[in-house]
SELORO-680864 format. One record per residue (C-alpha): residue number from 1; y, z, x. Coordinates in nm, 2 decimals, padded with zeros to 4 digits. Example, Ala and Ser with C-alpha at 12.3 -4.5 7.8 and 13.67 -1.06 7.14 Angstrom:
# residues 2
1 / -00.45 / 00.78 / 01.23
2 / -00.11 / 00.71 / 01.37
//
This chain:
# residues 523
1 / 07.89 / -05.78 / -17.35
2 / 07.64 / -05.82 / -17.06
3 / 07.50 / -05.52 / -16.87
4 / 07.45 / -05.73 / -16.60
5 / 07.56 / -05.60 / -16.28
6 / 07.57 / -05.63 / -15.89
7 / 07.36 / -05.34 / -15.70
8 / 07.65 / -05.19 / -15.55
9 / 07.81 / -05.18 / -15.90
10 / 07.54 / -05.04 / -16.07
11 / 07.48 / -04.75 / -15.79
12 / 07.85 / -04.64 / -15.80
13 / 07.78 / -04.44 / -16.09
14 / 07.53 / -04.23 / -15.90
15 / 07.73 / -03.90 / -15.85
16 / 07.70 / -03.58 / -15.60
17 / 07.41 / -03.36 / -15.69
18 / 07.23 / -03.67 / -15.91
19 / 06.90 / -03.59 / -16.02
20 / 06.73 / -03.97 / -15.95
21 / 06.40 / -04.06 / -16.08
22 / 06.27 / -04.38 / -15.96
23 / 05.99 / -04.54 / -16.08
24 / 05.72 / -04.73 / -15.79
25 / 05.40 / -04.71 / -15.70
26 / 05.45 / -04.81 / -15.32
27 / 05.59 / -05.18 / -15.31
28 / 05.45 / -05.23 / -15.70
29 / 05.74 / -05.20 / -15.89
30 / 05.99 / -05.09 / -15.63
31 / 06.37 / -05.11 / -15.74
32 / 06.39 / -05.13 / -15.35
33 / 06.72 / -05.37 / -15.36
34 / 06.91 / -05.09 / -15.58
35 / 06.74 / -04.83 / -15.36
36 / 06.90 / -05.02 / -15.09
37 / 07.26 / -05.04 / -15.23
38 / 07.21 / -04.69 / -15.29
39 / 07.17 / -04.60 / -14.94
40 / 07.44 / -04.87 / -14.79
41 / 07.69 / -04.65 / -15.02
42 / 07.61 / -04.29 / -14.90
43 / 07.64 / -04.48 / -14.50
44 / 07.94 / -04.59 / -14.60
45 / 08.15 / -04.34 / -14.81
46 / 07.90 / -04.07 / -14.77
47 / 07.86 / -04.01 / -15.16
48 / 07.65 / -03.96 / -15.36
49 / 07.50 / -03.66 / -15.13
50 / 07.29 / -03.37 / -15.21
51 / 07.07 / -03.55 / -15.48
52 / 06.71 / -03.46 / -15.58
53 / 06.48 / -03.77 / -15.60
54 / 06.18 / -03.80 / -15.82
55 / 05.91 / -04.01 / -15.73
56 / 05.59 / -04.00 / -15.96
57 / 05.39 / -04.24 / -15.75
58 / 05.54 / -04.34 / -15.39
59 / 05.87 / -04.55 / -15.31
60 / 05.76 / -04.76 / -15.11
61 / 05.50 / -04.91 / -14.84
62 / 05.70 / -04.88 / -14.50
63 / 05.63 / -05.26 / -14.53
64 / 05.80 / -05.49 / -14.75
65 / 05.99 / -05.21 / -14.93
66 / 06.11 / -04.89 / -14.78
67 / 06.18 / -04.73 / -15.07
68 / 06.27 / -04.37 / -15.05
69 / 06.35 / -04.47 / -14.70
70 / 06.66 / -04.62 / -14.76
71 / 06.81 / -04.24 / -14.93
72 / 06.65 / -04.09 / -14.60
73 / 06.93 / -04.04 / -14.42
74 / 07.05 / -03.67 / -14.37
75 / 07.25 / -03.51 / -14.61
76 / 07.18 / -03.77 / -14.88
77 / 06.92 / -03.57 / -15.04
78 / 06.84 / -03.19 / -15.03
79 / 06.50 / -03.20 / -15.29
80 / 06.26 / -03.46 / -15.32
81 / 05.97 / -03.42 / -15.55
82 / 05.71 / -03.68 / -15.54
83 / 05.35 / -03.72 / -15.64
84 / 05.32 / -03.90 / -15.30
85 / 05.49 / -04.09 / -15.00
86 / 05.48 / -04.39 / -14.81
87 / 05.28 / -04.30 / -14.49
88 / 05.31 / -04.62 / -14.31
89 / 05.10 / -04.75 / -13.97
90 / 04.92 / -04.46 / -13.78
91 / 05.06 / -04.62 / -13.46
92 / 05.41 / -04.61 / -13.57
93 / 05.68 / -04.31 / -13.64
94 / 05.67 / -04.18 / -13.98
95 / 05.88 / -04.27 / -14.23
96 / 06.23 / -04.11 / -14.23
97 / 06.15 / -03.95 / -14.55
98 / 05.86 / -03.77 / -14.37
99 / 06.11 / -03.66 / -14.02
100 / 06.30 / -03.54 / -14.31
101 / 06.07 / -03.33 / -14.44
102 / 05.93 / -03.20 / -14.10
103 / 06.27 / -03.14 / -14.00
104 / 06.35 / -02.92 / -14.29
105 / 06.69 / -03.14 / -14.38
106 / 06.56 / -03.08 / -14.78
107 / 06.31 / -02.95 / -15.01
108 / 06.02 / -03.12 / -15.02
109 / 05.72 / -03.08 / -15.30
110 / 05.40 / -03.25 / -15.35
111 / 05.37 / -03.18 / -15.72
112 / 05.03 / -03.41 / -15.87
113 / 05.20 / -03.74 / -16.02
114 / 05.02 / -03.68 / -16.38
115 / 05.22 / -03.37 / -16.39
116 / 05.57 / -03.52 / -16.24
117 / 05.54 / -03.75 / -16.56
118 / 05.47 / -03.45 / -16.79
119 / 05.80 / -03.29 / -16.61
120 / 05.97 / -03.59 / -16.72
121 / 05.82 / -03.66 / -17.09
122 / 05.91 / -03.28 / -17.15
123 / 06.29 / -03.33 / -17.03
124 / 06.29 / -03.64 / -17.26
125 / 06.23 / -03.44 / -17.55
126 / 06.43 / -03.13 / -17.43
127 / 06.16 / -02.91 / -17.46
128 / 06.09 / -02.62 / -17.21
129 / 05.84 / -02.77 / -16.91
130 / 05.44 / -02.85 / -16.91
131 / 05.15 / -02.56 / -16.98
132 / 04.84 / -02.76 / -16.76
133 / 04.51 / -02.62 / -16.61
134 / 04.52 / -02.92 / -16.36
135 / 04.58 / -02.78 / -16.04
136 / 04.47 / -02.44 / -16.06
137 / 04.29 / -02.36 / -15.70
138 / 04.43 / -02.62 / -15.55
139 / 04.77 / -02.67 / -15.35
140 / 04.96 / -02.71 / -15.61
141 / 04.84 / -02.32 / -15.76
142 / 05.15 / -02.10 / -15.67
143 / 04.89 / -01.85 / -15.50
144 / 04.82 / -02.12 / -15.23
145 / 05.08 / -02.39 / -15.15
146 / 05.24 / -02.43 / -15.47
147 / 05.29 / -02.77 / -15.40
148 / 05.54 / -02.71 / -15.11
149 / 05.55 / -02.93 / -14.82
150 / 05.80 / -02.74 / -14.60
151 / 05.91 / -02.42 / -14.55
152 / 06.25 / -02.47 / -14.75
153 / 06.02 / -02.53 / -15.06
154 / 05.82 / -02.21 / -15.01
155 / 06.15 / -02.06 / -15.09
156 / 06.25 / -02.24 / -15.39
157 / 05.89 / -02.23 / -15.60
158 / 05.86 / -02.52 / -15.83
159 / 05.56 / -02.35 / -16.04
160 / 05.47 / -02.04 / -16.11
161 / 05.14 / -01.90 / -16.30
162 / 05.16 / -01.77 / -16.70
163 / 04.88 / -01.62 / -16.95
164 / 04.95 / -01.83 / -17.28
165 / 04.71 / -01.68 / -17.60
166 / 04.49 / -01.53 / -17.33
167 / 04.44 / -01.78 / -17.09
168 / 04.54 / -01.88 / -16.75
169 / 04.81 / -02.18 / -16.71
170 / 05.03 / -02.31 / -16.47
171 / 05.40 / -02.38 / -16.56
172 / 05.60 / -02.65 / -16.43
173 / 05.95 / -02.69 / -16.56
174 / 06.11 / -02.97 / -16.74
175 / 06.26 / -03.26 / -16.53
176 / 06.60 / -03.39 / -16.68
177 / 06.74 / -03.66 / -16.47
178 / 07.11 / -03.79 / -16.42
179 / 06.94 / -04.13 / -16.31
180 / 06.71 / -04.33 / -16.38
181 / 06.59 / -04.63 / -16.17
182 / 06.32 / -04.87 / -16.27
183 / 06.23 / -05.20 / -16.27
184 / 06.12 / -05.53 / -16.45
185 / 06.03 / -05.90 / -16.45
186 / 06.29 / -06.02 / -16.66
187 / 06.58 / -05.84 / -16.88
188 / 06.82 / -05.98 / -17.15
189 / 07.19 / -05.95 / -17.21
190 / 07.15 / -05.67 / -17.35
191 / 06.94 / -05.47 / -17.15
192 / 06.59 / -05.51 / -17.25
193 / 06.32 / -05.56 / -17.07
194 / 05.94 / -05.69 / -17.01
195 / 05.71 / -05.68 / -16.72
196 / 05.50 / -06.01 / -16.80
197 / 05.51 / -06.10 / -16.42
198 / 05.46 / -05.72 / -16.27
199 / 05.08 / -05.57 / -16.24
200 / 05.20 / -05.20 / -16.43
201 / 05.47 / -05.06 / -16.62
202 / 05.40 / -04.71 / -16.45
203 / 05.67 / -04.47 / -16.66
204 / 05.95 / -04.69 / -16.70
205 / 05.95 / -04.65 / -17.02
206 / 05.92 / -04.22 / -17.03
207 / 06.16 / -04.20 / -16.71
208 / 06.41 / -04.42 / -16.88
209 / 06.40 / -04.18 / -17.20
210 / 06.44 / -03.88 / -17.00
211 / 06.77 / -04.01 / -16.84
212 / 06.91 / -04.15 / -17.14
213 / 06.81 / -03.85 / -17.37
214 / 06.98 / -03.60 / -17.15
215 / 07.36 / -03.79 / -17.09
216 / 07.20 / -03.99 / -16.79
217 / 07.23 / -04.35 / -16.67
218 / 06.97 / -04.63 / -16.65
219 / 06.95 / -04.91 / -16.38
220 / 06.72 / -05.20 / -16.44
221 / 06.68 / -05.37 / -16.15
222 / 06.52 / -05.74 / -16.23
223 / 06.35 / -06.08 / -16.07
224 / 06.57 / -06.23 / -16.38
225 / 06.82 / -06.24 / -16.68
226 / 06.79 / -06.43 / -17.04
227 / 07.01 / -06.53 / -17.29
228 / 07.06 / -06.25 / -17.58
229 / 06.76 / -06.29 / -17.84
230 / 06.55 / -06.49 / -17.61
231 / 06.27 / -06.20 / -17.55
232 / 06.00 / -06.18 / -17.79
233 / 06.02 / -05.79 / -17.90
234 / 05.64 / -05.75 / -17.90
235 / 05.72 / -05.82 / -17.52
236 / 06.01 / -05.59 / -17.46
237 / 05.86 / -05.24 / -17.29
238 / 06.20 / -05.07 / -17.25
239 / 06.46 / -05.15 / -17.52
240 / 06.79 / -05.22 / -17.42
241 / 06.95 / -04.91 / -17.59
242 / 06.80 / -04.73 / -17.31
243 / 06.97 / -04.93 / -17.02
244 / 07.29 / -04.93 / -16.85
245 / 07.32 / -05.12 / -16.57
246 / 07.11 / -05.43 / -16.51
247 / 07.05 / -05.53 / -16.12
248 / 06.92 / -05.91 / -16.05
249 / 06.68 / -05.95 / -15.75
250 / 06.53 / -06.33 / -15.74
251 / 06.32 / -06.20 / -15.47
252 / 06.22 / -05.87 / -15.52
253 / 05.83 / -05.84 / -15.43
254 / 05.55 / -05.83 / -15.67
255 / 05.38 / -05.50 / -15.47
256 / 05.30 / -05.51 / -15.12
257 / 05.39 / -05.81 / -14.89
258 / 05.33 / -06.00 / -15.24
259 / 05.63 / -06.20 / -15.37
260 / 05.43 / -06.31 / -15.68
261 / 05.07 / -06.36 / -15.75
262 / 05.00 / -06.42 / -16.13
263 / 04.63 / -06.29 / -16.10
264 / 04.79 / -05.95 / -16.05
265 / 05.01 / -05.95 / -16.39
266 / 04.69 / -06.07 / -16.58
267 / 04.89 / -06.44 / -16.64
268 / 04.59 / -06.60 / -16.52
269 / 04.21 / -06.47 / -16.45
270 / 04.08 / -06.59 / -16.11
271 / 03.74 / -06.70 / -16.06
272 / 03.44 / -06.44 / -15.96
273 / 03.39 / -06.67 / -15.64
274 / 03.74 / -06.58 / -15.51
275 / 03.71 / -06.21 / -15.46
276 / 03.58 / -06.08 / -15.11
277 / 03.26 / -05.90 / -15.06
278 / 03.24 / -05.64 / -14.82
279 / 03.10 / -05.78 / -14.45
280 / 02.78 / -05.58 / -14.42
281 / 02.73 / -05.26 / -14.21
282 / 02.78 / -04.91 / -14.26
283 / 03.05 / -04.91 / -14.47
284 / 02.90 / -05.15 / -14.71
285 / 02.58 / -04.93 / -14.74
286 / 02.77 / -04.66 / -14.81
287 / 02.94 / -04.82 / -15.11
288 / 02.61 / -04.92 / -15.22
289 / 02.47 / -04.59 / -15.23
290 / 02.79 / -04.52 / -15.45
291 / 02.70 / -04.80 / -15.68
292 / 02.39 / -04.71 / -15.74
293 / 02.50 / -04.38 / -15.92
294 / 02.72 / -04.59 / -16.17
295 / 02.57 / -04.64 / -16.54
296 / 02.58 / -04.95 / -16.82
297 / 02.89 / -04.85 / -17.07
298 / 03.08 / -04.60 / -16.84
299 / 03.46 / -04.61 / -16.75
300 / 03.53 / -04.51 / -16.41
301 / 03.83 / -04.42 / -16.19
302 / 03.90 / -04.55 / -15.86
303 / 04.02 / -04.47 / -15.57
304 / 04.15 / -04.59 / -15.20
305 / 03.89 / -04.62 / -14.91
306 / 03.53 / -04.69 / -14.92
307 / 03.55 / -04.66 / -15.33
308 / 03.76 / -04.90 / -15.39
309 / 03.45 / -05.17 / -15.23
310 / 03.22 / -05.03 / -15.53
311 / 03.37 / -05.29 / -15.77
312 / 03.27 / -05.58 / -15.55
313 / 02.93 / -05.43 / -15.50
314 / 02.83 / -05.46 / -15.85
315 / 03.00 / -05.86 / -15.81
316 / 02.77 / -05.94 / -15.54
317 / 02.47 / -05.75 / -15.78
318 / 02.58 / -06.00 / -16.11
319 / 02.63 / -05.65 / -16.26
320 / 03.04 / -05.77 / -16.25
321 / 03.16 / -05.60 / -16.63
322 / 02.88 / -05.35 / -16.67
323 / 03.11 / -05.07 / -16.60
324 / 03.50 / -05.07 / -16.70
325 / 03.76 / -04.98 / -16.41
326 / 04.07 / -04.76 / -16.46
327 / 04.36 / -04.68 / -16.21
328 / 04.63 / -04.41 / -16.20
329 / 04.88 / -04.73 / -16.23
330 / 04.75 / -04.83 / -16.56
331 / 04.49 / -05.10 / -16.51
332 / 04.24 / -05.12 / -16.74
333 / 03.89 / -05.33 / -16.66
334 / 03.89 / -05.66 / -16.39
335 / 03.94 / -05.64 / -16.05
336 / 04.06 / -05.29 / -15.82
337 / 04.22 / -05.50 / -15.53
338 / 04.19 / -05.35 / -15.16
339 / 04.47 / -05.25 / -14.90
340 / 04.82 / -05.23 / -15.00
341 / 04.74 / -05.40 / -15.32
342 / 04.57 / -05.14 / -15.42
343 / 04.72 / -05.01 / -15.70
344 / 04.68 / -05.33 / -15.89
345 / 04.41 / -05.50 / -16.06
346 / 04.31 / -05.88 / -16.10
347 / 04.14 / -05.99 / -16.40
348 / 04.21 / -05.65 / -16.62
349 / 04.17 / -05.61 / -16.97
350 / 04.47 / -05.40 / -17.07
351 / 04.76 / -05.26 / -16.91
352 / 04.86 / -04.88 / -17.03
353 / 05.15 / -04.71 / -16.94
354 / 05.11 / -04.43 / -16.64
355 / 05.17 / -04.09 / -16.87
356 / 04.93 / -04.23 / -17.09
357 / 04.68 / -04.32 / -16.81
358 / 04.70 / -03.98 / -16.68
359 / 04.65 / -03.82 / -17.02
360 / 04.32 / -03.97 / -17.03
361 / 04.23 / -03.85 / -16.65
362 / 04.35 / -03.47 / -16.73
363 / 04.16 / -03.43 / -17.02
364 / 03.87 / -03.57 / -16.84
365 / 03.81 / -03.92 / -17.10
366 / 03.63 / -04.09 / -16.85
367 / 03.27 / -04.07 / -16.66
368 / 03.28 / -04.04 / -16.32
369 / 03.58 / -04.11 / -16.05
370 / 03.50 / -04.23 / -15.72
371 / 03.72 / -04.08 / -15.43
372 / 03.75 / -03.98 / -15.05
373 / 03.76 / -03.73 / -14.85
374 / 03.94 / -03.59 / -14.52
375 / 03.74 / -03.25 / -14.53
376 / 03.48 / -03.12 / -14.68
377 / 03.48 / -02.77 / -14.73
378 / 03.14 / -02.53 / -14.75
379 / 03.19 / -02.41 / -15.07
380 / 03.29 / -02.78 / -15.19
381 / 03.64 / -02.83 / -15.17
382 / 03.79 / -03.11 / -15.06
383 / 04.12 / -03.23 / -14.88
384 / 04.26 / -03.54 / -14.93
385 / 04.67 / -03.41 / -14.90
386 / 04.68 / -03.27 / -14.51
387 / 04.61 / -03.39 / -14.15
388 / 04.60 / -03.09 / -14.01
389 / 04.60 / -03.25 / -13.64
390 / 04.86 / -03.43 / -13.66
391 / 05.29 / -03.34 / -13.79
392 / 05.27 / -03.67 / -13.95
393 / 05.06 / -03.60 / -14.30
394 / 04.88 / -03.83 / -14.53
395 / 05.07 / -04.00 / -14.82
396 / 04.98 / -03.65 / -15.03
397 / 04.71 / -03.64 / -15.32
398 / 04.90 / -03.89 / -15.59
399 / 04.69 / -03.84 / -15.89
400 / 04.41 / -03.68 / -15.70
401 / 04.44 / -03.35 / -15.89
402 / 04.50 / -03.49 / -16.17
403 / 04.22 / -03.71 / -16.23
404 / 03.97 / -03.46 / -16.02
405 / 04.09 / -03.17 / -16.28
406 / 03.82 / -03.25 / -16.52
407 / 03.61 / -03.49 / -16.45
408 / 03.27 / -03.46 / -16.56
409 / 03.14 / -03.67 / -16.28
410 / 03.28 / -03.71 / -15.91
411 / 03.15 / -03.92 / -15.62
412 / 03.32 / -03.87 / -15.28
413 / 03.29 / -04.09 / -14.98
414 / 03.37 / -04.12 / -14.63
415 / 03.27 / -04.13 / -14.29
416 / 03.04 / -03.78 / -14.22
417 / 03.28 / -03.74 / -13.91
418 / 03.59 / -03.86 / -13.74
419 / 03.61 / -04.12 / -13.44
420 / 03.20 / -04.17 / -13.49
421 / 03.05 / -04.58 / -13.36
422 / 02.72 / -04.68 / -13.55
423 / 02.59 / -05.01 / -13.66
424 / 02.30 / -05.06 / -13.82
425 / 02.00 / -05.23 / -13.72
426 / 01.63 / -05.34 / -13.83
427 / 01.71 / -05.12 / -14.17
428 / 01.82 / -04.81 / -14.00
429 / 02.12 / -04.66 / -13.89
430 / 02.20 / -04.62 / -13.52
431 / 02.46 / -04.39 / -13.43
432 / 02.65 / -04.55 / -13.10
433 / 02.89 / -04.28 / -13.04
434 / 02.95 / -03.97 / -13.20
435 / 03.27 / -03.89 / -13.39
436 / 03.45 / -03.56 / -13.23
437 / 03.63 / -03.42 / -13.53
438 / 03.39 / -03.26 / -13.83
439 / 03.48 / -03.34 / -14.15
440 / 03.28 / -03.04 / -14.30
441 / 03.42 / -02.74 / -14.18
442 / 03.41 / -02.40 / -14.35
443 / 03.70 / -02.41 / -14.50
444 / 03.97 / -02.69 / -14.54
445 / 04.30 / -02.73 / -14.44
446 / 04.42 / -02.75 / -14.78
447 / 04.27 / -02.74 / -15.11
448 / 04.33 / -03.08 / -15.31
449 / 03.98 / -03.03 / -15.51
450 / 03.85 / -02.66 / -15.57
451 / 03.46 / -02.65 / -15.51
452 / 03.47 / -02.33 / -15.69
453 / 03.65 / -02.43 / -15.98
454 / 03.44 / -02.71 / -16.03
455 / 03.12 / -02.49 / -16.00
456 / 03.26 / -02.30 / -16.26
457 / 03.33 / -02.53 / -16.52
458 / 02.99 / -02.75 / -16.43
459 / 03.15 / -03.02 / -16.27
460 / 02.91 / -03.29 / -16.13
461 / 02.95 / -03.31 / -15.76
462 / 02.84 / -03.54 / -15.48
463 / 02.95 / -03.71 / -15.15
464 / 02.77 / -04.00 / -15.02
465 / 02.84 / -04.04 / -14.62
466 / 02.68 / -04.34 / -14.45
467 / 02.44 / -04.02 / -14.29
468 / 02.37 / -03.88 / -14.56
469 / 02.40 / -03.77 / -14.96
470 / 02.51 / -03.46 / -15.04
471 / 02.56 / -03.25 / -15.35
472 / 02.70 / -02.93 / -15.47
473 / 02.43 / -02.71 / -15.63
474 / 02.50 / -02.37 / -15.71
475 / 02.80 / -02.37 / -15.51
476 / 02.61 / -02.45 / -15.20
477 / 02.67 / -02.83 / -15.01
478 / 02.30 / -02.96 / -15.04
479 / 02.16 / -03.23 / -14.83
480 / 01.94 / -03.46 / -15.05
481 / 01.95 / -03.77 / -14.85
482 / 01.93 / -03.93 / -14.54
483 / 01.99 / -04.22 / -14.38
484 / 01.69 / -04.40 / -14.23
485 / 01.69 / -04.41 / -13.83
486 / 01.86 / -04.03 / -13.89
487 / 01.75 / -03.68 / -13.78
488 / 01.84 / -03.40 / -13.98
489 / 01.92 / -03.16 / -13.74
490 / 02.09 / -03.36 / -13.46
491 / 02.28 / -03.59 / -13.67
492 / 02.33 / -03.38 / -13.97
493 / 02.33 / -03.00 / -13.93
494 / 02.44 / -03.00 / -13.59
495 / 02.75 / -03.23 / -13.61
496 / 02.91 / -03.00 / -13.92
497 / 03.05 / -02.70 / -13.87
498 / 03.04 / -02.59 / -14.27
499 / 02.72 / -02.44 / -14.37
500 / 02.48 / -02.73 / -14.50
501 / 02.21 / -02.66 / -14.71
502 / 01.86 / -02.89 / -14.74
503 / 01.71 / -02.98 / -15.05
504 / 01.33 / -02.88 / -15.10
505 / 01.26 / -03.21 / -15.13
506 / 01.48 / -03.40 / -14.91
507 / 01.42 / -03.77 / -14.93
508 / 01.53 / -04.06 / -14.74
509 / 01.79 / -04.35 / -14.85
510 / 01.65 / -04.67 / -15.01
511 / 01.58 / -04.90 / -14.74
512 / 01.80 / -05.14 / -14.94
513 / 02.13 / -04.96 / -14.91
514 / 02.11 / -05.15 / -14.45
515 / 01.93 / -05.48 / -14.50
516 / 02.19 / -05.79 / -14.49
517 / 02.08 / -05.93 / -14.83
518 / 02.15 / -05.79 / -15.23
519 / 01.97 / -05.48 / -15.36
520 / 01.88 / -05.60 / -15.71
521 / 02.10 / -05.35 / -15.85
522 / 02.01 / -05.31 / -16.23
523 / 02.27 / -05.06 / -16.45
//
């Protein structure tokens, strides 16, 4: 008998007070045409209301899929607890989801995304709820924000602090959904399913378990259906013993504003020659400066903004394969691609499963992760999870604590200020118009990366600015760097309003990070 389905079928088994995890990464691997059905039915009989929604890694891009925004109307869900959230353009209204939350309509927590697939892996195997260290002194630590978003979530805590044989933990309880919702390239008669045209699996596989295993349902949603027996089992990544309800979407996106690329799902490898390279300027040099910190042999973590240029740096250096990239989404090697394709990877080596990615990140397997910044605070810390100035916040940290935890190596990057003009020119850096808003302020809005925890454990420590390089010694934000065509004081010191520190022996950037021409970059 066929599990095969329509979406409005399928969703009709959702009931009041559903627990539904949904498993996306923005538009890659969105279910967004169940998602969709889901939200026609609540506009139409008003059930299923009051559910809780789980989203490891956003619904979502505000774009091509809206995700989480279809459930976003009120009384449809009372908690939400997501690793992020589609943020959308900065000239347009936020997302429902986030008027939601502002609005206090539900319960909204930022919990880290390695740790929303922990919740899950522990409610698949009925045991009590994750022990971690990731996250202490950050938001997500109970004696800051314990990763509440809202008032309404300050009430209901979601984590709570324990000693365990003499040490300090945090505890997160066991997540044990009614639903699950995932999705795949191609599913059988029976249920099972592989991903040979998608660029991750995420969790699909750990999300579908922790439905199943607790009395819940599973919907598939698909591009396609095969004959019974047709799928090669080496292939299949969920069997179909864990599936329900199977959803056909011909047209369902590959990730963002992508119906189907087959450089993303590793079916073919595009040539070197294909793949942009940044336009030089200040940006460029600043992802130069990054590169030149990277090592032959290491595995490094990447992440959105100037970072995520790094890769194409060492193309345009022939260095292309000297160091292995790995994402949060379960790319392995190749390609990191830019915008809202980020995400995915073209030309990787491996695809692993989410859960398993972020295993690797927590326990710090890796050598050095590249990120960015909103704040920089003076003992360190960093905020990458709140806008402050504005109601409508960032997309929240993702798998920012997670990964920063325990990495033995970190590289932030960013602009030194907001809303600053500069271009370079003859080989040195000319400020045009200075940015209004400090980015290194005493303390920071909120804490997404602890400066003092990583001072305590020895945590290596720096963030390159298109100004200047800075590192935390001894607890203290050190220049080390600057920019040539810079001055210390007046471009530097003066324009933060966190302590700086200057190294003894201060020196200035290589010349070759601002001349329009390849730094012979050697790792």
């Amino acid at each position: 008998m066929t599990k095969v389905r329509t979406a409005a079928e399928a969703v009709s088994h959702v009931q009041n007070g559903a627990m539904v995890a949904v498993n996306s990464s923005s538009g890659l691997l969105c279910p967004d045409a169940v998602l969709e059905a889901l939200g026609q039915r609540f506009a139409a009989e008003g059930v299923p209301k009051n559910l809780t929604t789980i989203h490891p890694i956003c619904a979502g891009d505000m774009f091509g899929t809206k995700g989480v925004d279809h459930l976003a109307r009120p009384g449809m869900i009372s908690r939400i607890i997501g690793g992020s959230y589609p943020s959308g353009p900065s000239n347009a209204e936020p997302p429902l989801i986030w008027q939601r939350i502002l609005e206090e309509n539900l319960t909204a927590y930022n919990v880290p995304s390695g740790i929303v697939f922990d919740m899950l892996r522990e409610g698949a195997a009925r045991r009590p709820g994750v022990l971690t260290k990731v996250g202490l002194d950050t938001f997500a630590d109970p004696r800051r924000d314990g990763c509440a978003m809202n008032a309404t979530a300050r009430e209901r805590p979601i984590v709570r602090t324990m000693e365990f044989e003499g040490e300090e933990w945090l505890y997160f309880p066991a997540l044990q959904p009614d639903v699950a919702i995932i999705r795949a390239s191609t599913a059988d008669e029976k249920g099972n399913l592989t991903f040979e045209q998608e660029g991750a699996t995420l969790g699909a596989m750990e999300m579908a378990l922790a439905a199943h295993n607790n009395g819940g349902i599973v919907i598939a949603q698909v591009r396609r259906v095969a004959a019974q027996g047709t799928l090669k089992p080496h292939d299949v990544r969920v069997p179909g013993i864990l599936v329900d309800f199977v959803v056909e979407a011909p047209d369902q996106l590959q990730t963002t504003a992508t119906l189907y690329d087959p450089g993303i799902s590793g079916e073919i490898f595009r040539p070197l020659s294909t793949f942009d390279i940044p336009a030089f300027g200040p940006n460029k040099a600043m992802a130069r400066r990054v590169a030149r910190e990277m090592k032959n042999g290491w595995a490094v973590n990447i992440g959105f903004g100037i970072s995520a240029n790094v890769p194409r740096i060492l193309l345009e250096e022939g260095q292309h394969g000297a160091v292995t990239w790995v994402i949060e989404q379960g790319a392995v090697g190749g390609v990191p691609l830019l915008d809202f394709k980020f995400g995915c990877a073209a030309n990787a080596e491996a695809f692993v499963a989410s859960p398993h990615q972020f295993s690797y990140f927590q326990a710090g397997g890796f050598d050095c992760s590249l990120l960015s910044f909103l704040e920089i605070g003076q003992d360190g810390s960093v905020n990458v999870s709140r806008l402050a100035a504005t109601p409508h916040r960032t997309a929240g940290a993702g798998g920012f604590v997670d990964i920063t935890s325990r990495a033995k190596r970190i590289i932030f990057s960013g602009n030194f200020n907001a809303g600053a003009k500069m271009h370079i020119e003859d080989g040195r850096l000319v400020i045009d118009r200075e940015g209004k808003i400090a980015k290194i302020v005493p303390e920071v809005s909120q804490v997404s990366f602890s400066g003092r925890r990583a001072t305590e454990t020895g945590q290596e420590i720096s963030y390159v600015t298109e100004r200047c390089v800075i590192r935390l010694l001894d607890g203290r934000l050190t220049v080390t760097e600057i920019a040539p065509g810079i001055d210390l004081q007046r471009d530097v010191i003066d324009q933060a309003t966190g302590q700086l520190h200057v190294a003894p022996d201060l020196k200035e950037m290589d010349a070759a990070l601002f001349r329009d021409a390849p730094m012979g970059l050697e790792l």
